[in-house]
C-alpha positions in Angstrom: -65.8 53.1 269.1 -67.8 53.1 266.7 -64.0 53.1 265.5 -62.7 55.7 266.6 -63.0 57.8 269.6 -64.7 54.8 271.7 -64.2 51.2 271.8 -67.9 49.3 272.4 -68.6 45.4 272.9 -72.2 44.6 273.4 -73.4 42.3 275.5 -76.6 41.3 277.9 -78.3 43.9 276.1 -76.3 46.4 276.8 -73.2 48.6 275.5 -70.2 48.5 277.8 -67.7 51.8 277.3 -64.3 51.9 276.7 -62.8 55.4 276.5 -59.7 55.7 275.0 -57.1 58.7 273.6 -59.3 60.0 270.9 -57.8 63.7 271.1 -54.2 61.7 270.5 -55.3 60.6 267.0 -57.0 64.4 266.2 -53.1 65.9 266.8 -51.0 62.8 265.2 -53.3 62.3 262.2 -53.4 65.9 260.5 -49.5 66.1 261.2 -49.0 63.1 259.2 -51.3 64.0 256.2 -49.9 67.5 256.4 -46.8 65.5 255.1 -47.7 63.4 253.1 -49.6 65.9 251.1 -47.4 67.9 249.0 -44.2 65.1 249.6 -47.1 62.8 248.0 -48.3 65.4 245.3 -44.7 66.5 244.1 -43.0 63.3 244.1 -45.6 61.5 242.5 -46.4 64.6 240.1 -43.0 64.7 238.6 -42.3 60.8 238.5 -45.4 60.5 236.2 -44.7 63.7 234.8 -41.0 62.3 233.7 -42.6 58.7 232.6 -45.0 60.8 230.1 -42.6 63.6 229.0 -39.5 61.0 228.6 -38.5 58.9 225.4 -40.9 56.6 224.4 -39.2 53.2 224.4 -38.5 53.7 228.6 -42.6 55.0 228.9 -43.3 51.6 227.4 -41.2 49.3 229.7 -42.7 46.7 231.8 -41.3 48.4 234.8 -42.1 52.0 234.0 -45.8 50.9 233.3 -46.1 49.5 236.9 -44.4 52.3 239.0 -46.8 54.5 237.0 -49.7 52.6 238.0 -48.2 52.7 241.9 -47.8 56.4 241.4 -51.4 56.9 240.3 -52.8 55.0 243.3 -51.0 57.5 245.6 -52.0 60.5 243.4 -55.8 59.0 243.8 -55.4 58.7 247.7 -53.5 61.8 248.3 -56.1 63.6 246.8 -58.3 62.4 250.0 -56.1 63.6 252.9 -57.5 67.4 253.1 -60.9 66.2 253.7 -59.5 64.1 256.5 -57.7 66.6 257.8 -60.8 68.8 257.8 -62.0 65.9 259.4 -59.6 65.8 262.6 -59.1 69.8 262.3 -62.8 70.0 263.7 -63.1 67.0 266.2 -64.0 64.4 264.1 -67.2 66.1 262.5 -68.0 64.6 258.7 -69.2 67.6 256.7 -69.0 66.0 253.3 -71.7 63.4 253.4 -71.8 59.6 254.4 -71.2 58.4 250.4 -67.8 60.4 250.6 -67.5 59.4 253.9 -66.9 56.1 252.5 -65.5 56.2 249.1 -62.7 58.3 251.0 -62.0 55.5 253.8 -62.2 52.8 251.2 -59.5 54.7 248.9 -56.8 54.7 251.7 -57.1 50.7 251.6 -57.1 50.8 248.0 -54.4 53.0 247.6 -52.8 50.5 250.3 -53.6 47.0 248.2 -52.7 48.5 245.1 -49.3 49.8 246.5 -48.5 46.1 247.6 -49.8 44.4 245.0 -47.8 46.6 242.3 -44.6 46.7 244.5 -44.9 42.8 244.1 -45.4 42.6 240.6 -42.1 44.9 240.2 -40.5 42.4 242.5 -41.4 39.3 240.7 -40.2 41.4 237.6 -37.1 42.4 238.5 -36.3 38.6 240.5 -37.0 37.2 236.2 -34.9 39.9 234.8 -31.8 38.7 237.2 -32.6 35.2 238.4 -34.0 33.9 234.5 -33.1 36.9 232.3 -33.1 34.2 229.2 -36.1 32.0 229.9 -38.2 35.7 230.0 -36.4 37.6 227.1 -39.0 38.8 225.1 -42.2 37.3 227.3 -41.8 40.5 229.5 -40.2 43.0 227.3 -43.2 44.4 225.7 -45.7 46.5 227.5 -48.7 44.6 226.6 -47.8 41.9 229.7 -47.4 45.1 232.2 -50.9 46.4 231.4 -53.0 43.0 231.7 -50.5 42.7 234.8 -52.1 46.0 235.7 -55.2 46.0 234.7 -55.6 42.4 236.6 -54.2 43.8 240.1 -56.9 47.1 239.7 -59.9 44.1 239.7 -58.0 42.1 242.3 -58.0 45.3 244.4 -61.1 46.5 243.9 -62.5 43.2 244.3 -61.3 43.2 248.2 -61.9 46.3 249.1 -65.8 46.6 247.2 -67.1 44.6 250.6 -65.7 47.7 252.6 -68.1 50.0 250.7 -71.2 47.8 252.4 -70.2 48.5 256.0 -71.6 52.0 257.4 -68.8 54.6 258.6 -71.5 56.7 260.8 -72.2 56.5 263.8 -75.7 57.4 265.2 -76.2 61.1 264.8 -74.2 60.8 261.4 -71.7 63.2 262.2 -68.5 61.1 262.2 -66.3 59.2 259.5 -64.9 56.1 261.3 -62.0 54.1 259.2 -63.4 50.9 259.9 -67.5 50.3 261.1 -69.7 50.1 264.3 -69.8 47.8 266.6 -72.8 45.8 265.6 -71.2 45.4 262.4 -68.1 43.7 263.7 -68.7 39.8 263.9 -68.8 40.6 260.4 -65.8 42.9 259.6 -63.5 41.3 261.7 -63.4 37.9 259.8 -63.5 40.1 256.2 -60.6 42.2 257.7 -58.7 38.9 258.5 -59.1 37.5 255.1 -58.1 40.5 253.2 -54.8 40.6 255.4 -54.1 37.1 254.4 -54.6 37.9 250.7 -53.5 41.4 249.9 -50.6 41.8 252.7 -49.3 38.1 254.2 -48.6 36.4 250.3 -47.3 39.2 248.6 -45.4 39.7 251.3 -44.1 35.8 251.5 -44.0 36.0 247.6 -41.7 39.6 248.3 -39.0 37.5 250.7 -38.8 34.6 248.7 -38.0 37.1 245.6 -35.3 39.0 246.8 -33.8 35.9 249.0 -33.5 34.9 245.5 -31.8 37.8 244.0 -29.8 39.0 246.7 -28.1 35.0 246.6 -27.3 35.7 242.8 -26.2 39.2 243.2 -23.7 37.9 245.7 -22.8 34.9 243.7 -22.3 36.7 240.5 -19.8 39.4 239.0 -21.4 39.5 235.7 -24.4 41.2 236.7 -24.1 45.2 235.2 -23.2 47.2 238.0 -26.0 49.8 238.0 -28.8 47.0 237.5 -27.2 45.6 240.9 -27.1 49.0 242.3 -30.6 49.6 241.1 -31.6 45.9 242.2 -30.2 46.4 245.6 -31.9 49.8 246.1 -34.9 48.4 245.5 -35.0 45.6 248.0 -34.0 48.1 250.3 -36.9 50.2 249.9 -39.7 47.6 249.3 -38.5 46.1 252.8 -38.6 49.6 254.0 -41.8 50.2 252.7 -43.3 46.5 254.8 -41.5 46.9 258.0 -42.3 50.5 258.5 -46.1 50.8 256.6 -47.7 47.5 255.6 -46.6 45.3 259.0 -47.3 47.3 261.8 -51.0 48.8 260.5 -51.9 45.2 259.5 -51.0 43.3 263.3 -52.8 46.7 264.8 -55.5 46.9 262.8 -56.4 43.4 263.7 -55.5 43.4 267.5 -57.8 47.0 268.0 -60.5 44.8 266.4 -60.1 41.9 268.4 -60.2 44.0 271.0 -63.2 45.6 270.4 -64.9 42.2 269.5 -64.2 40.5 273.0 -66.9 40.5 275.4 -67.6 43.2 278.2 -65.2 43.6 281.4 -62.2 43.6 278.6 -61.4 47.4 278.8 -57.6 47.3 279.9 -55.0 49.4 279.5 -53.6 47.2 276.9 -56.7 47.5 274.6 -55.9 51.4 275.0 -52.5 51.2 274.0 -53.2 49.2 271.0 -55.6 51.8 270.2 -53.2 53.9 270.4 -50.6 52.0 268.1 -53.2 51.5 265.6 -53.7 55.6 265.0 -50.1 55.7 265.0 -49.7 52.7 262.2 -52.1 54.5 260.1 -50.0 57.4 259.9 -47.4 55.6 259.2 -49.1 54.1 256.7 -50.4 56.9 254.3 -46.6 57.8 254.7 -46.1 55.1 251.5 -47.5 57.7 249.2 -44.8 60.0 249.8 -42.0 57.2 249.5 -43.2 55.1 246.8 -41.6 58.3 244.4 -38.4 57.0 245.7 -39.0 53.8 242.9 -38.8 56.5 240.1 -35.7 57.4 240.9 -34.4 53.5 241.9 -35.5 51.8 238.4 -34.8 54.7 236.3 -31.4 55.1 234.3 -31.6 58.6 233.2 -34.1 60.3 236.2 -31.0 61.8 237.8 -29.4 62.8 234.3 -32.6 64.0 232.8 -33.5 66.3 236.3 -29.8 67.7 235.9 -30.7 69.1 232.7 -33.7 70.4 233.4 -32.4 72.1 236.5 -29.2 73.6 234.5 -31.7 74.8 231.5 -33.6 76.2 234.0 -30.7 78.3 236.1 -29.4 79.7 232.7 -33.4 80.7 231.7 -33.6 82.4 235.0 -30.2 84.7 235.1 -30.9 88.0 236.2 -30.9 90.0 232.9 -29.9 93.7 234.3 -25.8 93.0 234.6 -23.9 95.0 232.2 -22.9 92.7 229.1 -20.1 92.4 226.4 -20.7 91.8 223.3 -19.6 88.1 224.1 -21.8 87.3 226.8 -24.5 88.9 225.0 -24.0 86.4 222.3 -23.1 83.7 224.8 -26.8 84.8 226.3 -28.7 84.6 222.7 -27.5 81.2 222.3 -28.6 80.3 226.3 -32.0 81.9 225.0 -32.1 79.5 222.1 -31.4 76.3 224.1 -33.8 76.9 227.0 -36.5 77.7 224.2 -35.3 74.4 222.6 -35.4 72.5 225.7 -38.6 73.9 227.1 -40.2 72.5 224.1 -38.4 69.3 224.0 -39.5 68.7 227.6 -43.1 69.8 227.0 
């Protein structure tokens, strides 16, 4: 393509062309990141913004540790997309230099293997807390577990996607950012890319099904279970299988079928090599679109996020009343003491 605009295969000495729908990718991409910008920036703002501002004791839970984590990944990658855009904006020309060229590529799959590796460890942690809530009480309750869980999915992470770093983004006159790498560099990339699917999409995602097989068996089988961890516990499996079928599985089979494609030998330039083309650039859309659901977990695995944003949007409408209506002496007492609690509240929530 290098990756993108064109698909190559060498051969006999020579380069055979494949042109595919670039221009498609230059109109889908920006509208994607467009979204995913300030959904990403907001949601993932506030969520971290409620973990640091909230009480203490829920910062420090195992689970809230972990969706933090997942919401800094997204705030690291969402910080990317403009460049990107700027990148499609002007027909694929790079402006920002060939390092930044790839530390930005490279984020999006770390921001990718992080979101899966994290939405497993919440899975295996909320499968203990239902399936063996007494063999665990206590092992997982303290927040020291959640940050060496963390801190050990941030090296397994890195560790896969540090290879990526070593393949060249350019193309020959320098000017363009491909997600992947050039042809002559794909014997190589194609069996890396093939591993890393095995390791940081298929087992989590075995590990993911056999987890919430698991709960969803006990859920059904149990009437014990406190009905808002089973409404939580539900909610979450619904998202996290969300979050696979619509932007882990389809970018991981396209990924690897637009590479195959571009590895075969000359004379394989089909139509069905540029329609999976096509499917990848839409697959990687729909990937980045996990950074502006993932804030969906703070909301799932929190008890008091919808009570605590009530507050703060009632403290806020009485801070805001237009002051210029005639008052009684009543409501201008009933206004002092309004005064007094959003000043209270302000600073509480600071």
């Amino acid at each position: 393509m290098a990756a993108d605009a064109l698909s190559t295969w060498p051969g006999n000495g020579t380069r055979a062309l494949c042109p595919v729908d670039s221009a498609f990718a230059q109109r889908f991409l920006p509208a994607v990141y467009l979204t995913v910008i300030p959904l990403g920036l907001l949601g993932n703002g506030l969520g971290l913004w409620h973990l640091c501002t909230g009480p203490r004791d829920g910062a420090r839970q195992p689970l809230s540790l972990l969706v933090g984590n997942l919401g800094l990944a997204d705030l690291l990658y969402v910080s990317t997309l403009p460049f990107l855009v700027s990148y499609y904006r002007q027909g694929r020309v790079w402006i920002f230099g060939q390092p930044w060229c790839r530390i930005t590529r490279s984020l999006f799959h770390v921001n990718l293997y992080a979101s899966i590796g994290f939405l497993t460890c919440i899975s295996i942690h909320r499968y203990l807390g239902i399936v063996h809530p007494l063999k665990v009480r206590g092992r997982c309750r303290g927040a020291a577990s959640s940050v060496w869980l963390s801190v050990a999915v941030w090296l397994w992470v890195i560790a896969q996607i540090a290879p990526d770093l070593a393949f060249s983004k350019a193309d020959g006159n320098r000017t363009e950012c491909h997600d992947t790498t050039g042809q002559e560099h794909l014997h190589v990339y194609l069996p890396y890319t093939f591993a890393v699917t095995v390791t940081g999409f298929v087992i989590p995602f075995l590990i993911i099904i056999g987890c919430y097989c698991h709960v969803v068996f006990v859920l059904c089988r149990n009437d014990s279970v406190d009905a808002s961890l089973r409404r939580r516990s539900i909610g979450l499996v619904i998202l996290v299988m969300v979050l696979f079928s619509i932007c882990f599985l389809p970018y991981h089979i396209f990924r690897n079928l637009n590479l195959f494609f571009r590895w075969r030998p000359p004379g394989s330039c089909t139509q069905a090599s540029k329609d999976v083309y096509v499917s990848y650039q839409v697959t990687r859309g729909l990937a980045s679109l996990n950074s502006a659901l993932n804030p969906l977990l703070y909301v799932i695995t929190s008890k008091d996020w919808r009570s605590r944003v009530r507050s703060i949007s009632q403290s806020a409408r009485q801070c805001l009343r237009p002051p210029f209506r005639s008052k009684t002496s009543g409501q201008a007492a009933e206004e002092k003491r309004n005064d007094i609690l959003c000043k209270g509240e302000a600073s509480n929530e600071l």
